[in-house]
C-alpha positions in Angstrom: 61.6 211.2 62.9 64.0 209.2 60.7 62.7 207.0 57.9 63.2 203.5 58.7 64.9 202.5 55.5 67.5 205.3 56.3 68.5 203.8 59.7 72.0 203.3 59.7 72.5 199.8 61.0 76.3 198.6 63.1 78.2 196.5 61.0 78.5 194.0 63.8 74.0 194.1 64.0 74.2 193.4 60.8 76.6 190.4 60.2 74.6 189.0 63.2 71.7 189.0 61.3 72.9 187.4 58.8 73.8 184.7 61.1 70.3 184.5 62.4 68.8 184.6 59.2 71.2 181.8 58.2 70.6 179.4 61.4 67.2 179.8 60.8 66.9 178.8 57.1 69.3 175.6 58.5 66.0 175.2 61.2 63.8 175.2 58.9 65.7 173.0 56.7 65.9 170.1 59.6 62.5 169.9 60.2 62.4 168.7 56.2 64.4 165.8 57.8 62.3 165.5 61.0 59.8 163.8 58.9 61.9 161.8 57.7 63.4 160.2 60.8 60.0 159.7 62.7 60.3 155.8 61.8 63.9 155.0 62.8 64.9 153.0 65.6 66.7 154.5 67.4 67.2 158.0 68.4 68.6 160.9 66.2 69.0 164.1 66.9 71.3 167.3 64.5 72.7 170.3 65.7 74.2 173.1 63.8 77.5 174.7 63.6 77.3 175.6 67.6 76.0 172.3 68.8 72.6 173.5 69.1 69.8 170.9 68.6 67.6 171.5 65.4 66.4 167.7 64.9 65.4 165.6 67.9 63.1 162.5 66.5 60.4 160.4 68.7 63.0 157.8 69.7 65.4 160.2 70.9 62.1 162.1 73.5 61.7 158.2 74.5 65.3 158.0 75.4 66.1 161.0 77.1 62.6 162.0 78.8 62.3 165.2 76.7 60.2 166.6 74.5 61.3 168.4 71.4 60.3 171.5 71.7 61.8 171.2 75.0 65.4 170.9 74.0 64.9 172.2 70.3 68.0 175.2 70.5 69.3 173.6 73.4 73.2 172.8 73.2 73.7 168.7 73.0 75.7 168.8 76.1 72.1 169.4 77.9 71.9 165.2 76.9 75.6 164.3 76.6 77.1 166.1 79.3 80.5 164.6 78.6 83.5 164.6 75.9 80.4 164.9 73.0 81.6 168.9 73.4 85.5 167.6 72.7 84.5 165.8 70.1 82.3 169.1 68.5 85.2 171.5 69.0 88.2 168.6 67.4 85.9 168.1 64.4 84.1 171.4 64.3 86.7 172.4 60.8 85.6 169.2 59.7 82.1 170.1 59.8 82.5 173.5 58.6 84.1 172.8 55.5 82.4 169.2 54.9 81.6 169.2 51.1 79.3 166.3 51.3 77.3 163.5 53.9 80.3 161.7 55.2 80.5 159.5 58.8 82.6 161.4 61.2 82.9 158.9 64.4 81.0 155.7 64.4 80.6 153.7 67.9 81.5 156.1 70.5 80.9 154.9 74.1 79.4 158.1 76.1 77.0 159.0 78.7 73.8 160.3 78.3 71.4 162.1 81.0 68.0 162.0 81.0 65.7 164.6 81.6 65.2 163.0 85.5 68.9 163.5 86.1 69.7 159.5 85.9 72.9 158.6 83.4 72.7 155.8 81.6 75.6 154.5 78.9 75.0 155.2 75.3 76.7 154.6 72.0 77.0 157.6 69.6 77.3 157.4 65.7 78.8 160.9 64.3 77.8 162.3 60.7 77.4 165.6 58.8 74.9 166.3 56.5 75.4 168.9 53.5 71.8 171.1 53.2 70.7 173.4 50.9 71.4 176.0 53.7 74.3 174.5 55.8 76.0 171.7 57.2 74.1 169.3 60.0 75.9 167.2 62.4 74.1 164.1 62.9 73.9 162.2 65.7 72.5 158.2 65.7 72.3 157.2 70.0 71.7 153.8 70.7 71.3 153.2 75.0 73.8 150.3 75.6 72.5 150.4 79.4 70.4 146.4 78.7 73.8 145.6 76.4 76.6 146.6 79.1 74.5 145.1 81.7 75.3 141.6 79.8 78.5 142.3 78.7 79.3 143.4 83.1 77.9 139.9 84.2 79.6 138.2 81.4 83.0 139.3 82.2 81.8 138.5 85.9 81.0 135.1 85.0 84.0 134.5 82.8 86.4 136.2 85.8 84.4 133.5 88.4 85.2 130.8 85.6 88.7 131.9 84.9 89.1 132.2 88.9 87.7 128.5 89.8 89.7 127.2 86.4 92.9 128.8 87.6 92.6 127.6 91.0 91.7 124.1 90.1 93.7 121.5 90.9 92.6 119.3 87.7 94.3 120.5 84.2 91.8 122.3 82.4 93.1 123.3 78.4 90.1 125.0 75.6 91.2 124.0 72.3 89.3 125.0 69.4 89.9 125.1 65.2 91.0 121.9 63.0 94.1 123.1 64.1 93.5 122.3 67.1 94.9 125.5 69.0 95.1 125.2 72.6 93.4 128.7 73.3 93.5 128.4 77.0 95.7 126.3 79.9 95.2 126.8 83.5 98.7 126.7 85.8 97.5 122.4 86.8 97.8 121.4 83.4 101.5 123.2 83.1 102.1 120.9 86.3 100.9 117.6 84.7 102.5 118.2 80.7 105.3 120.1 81.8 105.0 122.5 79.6 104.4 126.6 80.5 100.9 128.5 79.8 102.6 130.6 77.1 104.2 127.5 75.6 101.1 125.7 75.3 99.2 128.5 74.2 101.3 129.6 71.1 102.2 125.8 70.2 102.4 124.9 66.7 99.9 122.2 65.1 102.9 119.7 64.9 104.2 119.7 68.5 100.2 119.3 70.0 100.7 116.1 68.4 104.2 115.5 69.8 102.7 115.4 72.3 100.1 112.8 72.7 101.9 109.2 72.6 102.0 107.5 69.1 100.1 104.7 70.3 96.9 107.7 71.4 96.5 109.7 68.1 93.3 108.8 68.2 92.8 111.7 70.6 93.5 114.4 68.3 90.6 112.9 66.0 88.0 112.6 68.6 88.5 116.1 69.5 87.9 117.1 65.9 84.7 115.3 66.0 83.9 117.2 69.5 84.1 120.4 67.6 81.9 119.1 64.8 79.3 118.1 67.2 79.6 114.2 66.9 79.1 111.9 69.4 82.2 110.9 71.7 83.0 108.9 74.6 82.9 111.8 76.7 86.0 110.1 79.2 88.4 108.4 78.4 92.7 107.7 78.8 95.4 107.6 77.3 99.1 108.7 77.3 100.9 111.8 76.5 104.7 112.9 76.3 105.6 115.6 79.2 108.4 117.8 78.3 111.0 116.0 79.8 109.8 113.1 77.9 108.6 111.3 80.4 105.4 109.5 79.5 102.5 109.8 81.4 98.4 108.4 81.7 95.9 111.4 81.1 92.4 110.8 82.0 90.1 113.2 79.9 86.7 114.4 80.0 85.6 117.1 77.5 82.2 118.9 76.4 82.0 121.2 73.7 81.5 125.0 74.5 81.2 128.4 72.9 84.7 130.2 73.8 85.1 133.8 72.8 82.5 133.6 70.1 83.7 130.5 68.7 83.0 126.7 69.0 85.6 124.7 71.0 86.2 121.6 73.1 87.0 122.1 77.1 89.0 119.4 78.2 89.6 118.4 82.1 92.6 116.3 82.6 93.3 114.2 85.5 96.7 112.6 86.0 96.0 108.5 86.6 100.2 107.8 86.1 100.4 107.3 89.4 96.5 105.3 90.1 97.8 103.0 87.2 100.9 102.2 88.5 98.8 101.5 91.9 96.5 99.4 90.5 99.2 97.5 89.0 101.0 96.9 92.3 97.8 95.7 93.6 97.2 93.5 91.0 100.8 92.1 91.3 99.8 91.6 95.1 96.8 89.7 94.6 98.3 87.5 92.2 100.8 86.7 94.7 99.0 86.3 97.1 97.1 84.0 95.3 99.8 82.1 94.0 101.3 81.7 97.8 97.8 80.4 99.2 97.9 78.1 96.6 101.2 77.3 97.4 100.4 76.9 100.9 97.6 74.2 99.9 99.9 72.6 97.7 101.9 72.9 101.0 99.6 71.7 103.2 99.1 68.7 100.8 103.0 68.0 100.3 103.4 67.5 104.2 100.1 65.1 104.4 100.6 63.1 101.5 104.0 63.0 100.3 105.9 63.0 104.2 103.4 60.9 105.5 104.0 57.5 103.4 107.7 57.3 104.1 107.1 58.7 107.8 104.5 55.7 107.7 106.9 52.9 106.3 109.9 54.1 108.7 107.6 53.2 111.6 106.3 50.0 110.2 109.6 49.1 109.6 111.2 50.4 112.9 108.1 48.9 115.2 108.7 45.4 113.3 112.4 45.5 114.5 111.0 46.4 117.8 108.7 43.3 118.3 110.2 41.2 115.8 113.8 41.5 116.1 115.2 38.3 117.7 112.5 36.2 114.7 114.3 38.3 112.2 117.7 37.1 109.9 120.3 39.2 109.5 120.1 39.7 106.0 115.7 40.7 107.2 117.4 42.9 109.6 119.6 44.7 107.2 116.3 44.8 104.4 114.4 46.9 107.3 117.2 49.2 108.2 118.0 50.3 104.6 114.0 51.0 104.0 114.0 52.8 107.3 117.5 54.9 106.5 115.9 55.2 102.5 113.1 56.7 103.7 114.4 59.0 106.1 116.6 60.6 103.8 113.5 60.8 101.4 111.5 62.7 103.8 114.8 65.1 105.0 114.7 66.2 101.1 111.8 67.1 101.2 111.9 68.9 104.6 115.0 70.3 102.3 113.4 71.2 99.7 110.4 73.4 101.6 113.0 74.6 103.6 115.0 76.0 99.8 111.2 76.9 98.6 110.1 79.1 101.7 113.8 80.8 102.1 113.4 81.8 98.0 110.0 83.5 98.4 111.1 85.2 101.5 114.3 86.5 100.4 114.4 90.1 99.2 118.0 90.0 98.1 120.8 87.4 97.9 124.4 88.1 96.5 125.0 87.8 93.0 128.2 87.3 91.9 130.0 85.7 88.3 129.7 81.2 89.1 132.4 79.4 88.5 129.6 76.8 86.6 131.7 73.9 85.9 132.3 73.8 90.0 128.8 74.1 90.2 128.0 71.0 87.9 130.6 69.2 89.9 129.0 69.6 93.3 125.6 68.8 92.0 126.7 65.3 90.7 128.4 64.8 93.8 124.9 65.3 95.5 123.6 63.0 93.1 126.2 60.3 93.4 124.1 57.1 94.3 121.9 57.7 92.0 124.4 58.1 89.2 126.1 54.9 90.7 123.1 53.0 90.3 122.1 54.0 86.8 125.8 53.9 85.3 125.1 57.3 82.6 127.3 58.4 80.3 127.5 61.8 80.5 128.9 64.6 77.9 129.8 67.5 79.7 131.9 70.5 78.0 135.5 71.5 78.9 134.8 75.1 79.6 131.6 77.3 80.6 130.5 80.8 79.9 130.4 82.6 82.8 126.9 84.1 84.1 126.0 85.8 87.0 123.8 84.3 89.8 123.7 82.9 93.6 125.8 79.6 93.4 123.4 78.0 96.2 120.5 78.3 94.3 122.0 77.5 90.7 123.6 74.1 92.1 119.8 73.5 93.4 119.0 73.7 89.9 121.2 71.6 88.4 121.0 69.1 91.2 116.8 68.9 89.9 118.0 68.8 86.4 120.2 66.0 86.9 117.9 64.2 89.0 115.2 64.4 86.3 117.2 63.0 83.5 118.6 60.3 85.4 115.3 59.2 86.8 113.7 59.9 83.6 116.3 59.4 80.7 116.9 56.0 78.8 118.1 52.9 80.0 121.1 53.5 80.1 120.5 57.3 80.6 122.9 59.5 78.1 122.8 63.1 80.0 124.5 66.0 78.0 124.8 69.5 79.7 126.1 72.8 78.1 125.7 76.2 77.2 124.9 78.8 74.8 125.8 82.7 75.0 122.7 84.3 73.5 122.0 87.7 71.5 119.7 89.2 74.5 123.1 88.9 77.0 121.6 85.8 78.7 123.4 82.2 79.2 121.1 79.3 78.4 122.3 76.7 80.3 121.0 73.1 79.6 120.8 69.7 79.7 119.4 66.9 77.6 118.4 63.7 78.3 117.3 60.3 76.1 113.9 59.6 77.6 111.1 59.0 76.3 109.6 62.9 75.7 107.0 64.6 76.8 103.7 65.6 75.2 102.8 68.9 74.7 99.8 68.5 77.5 102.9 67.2 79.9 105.3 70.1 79.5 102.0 72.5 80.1 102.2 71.1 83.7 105.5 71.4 84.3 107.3 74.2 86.4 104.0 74.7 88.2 104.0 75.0 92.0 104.0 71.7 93.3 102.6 69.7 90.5 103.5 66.6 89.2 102.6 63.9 86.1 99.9 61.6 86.4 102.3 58.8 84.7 103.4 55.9 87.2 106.7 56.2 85.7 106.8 60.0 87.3 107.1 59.8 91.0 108.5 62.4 93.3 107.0 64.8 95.6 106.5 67.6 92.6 108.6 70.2 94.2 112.3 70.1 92.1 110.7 72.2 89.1 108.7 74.6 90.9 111.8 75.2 92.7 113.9 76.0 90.1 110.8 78.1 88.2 111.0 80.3 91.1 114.9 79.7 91.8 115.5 81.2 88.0 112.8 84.0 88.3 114.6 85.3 91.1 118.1 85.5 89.5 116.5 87.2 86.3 116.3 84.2 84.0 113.5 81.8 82.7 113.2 78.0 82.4 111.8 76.2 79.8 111.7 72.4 77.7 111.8 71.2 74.4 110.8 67.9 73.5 109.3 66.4 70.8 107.6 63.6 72.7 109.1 60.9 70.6 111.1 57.7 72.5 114.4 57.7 72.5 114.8 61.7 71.1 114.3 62.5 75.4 113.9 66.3 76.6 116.0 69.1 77.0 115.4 71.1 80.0 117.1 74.2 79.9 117.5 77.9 82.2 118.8 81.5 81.7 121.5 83.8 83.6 122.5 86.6 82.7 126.2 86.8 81.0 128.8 88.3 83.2 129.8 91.2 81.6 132.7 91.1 79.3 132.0 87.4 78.9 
């Protein structure tokens, strides 16, 4: 029997040894660091150069089900069935000849299996730790399952967010920073500004404020206080600039939210261009609608009042000739037939005149053409001639007239009134002056001055009104020649107006507008 010190051993049983001998020291030298890692937080766990486990800590057997001893010289792929054995073998020269504790992968998503069989997602920090005996590959495991849980209905909640946003039909923009970076823009508000997702999205500090109107920079403040957490009016309009350059009412309601991490301002936007300019129509509607009831009470009043006293003194008159005729003179006889013929032309210009009034407010569209104005002025003395016989004026007229453009009907209507006025109204012996002046704004003020008396200021307040006259008992008349040229003028696209001082003698000047005839 051979001595056992002379035993030849195989080279190969020997180096193998060695190895053992070698693992084993690296063992022993782990459980040094088992102590150690008792306390930590999470799990740890080391394996040696062949991905063996040498250190598995208290977290780690809470984690994965096991117990130590259990998986102590068990490969790691026992826990982390997948890629952790890529990673050994693609880092295993880095471990080998790692002269020193140094990180080798930090945040690594993989999955781990527990001793039941069930997978569950974990996160895996990579080190190697230089021992005495070796090199240990350390392995820090976090279990992300409570963490991707969140992260899963997060991104379900933002896709259900994103999806109702997208598919709203009200512009919905996130902007966030002092900068005020539109981080966000759903495919309504591209419809409302004009301006493309991408466009808004990468659009520079300056052009966000192109495009809010000048008049509404107050906007870009109150979002800046939205941000800061101050209190603003959490609706409210105003106007922006589209891309086109069209400009366009924007009602906005915003709150302030948390938007990828950071604090920023959602904003819902609502288009009101088109409510606005509803509203205004309506509002145009009622008024005329008011202003025509009021013209049919003012009607209604005209045809009682003013109509009835001649009506009334052309039938006195007439029923006198009746029963009275053979009592009467001749010179009686030719007294009641100028009152009855005076009369009866008074109430046909007034049947005239609401005939004129009604057909203006009615008429949608007349012709409007460049007046020959001193024709115009000719025909409406003509319709004025006894009343220009009996007062004897002088008048001043001017050899030649700009030429405006308008509906020669209507403008001699206006002139006729005019002329009516100042002769009625003017001095003793009245001293009429018409003419004309081209103005900067491409408007003809036509006008004419008389040597009356004046007006006060309360007087001129009431004049032009529908069917309104002065209390004064030198102002008779029915009180419909103004408010028929007010609305005559309107029509054309001019205005009417008076000056007068209300002094006697320095009389009024009542005056109108046409446009100039182009080139004129």
């Amino acid at each position: 029997m051979k001595d056992k010190s002379q035993v030849k051993r195989d080279p190969d049983d020997a180096t193998l040894h060695s190895c053992h001998l070698a693992e084993q020291a690296l063992r022993e030298d782990a459980e040094n660091y088992q102590a150690l890692l008792e306390s930590a937080p999470v799990a740890i766990l080391a394996t040696d150069r062949q991905g063996c486990i040498v250190l598995f800590n208290r977290q780690a057997e809470e984690t994965f089900g096991y117990t130590r001893d259990a998986v102590f010289g068990q490969t790691v792929e026992t826990l982390i069935p997948t890629r952790l054995q890529n990673v050994h073998v693609q880092h295993r020269a880095d471990y080998m000849s790692a002269p020193r504790s140094r990180p080798m992968g930090i945040g690594m998503d993989l999955i781990g299996r527990r001793k039941d069989g069930s997978e569950f997602p974990v996160e895996i920090g990579l080190s190697t730790v230089q021992t005495k005996t070796g090199v240990l590959i350390m392995g820090f495991i976090a279990d992300t399952s409570a963490r991707k849980q969140i992260e899963s209905a997060l991104r379900q909640s933002e896709e259900k967010y994103r999806t109702l946003v997208e598919q709203s039909l009200q512009g919905v923009m996130i902007v966030r920073g002092p900068r005020l970076h539109i981080a966000f823009a759903n495919p309504a508000l591209t419809e409302i500004i004009g301006y493309s997702v991408e466009e808004l999205t990468h659009m520079s500090h300056q052009k966000v404020e192109a495009m809010i109107h000048p008049e509404h920079q107050e906007v870009l403040q109150r979002f800046r206080d939205r941000l800061k957490g101050k209190s603003v009016p959490s609706r409210y309009e105003f106007r922006a600039i589209r891309k086109d350059g069209a400009v366009v009412w924007l009602q906005m309601s915003s709150n302030l939210i948390e938007y990828q991490g950071k604090p920023a301002v959602q904003a819902t936007l609502v288009n009101t261009t088109e409510r606005r300019r509803t509203e205004a129509t309506l509002r145009q509607r009622t008024l005329e609608l008011q202003t025509h009831n009021e013209e049919l009470d003012a009607f209604a009043h005209t045809v009682a009042h003013d109509l009835k006293n001649p009506l009334a003194l052309t039938i006195g008159f007439a029923e006198a000739l009746v029963t009275r005729y053979a009592d009467l003179s001749g010179q009686e006889l030719e007294k009641h037939l100028e009152t009855i013929a005076q009369n009866g032309r008074r109430m046909r210009r007034i049947i005239d005149e609401l005939l004129l009034l009604s057909s203006v407010r009615r008429l949608q569209e007349v012709e409007i053409v460049p007046l020959d104005m001193g024709m115009l002025v000719s025909q409406a003395c003509e319709r004025e001639i006894q009343l220009i016989e009996e007062c004897q004026p002088e008048f001043i007229v001017p050899e030649t007239w700009p030429t405006a453009l308008g509906h020669g009907p209507w403008v001699e209507e206006v002139w006729a009134n005019y002329l009516s006025n100042a002769l009625k109204y003017g001095g003793r012996p009245p001293r009429v002056e018409l003419g004309a002046t081209v103005q900067d704004d491409g408007q003809v003020r036509f006008w004419v001055k008389d040597n009356g008396p004046g007006l006060t200021s309360e007087e001129q307040a009431q004049l032009f009104k529908p069917f309104t006259r002065l209390a004064q008992v030198r102002v008779v008349g029915h009180g419909l020649g103004l408010s028929i040229v007010r609305r005559i003028v309107s029509k054309l696209g001019g205005q009417v107006g008076i000056e007068s001082a209300g002094v006697p003698g320095q009389g009024s000047t009542f005056y109108f507008t046409l446009p100039a005839a182009e080139g004129k």
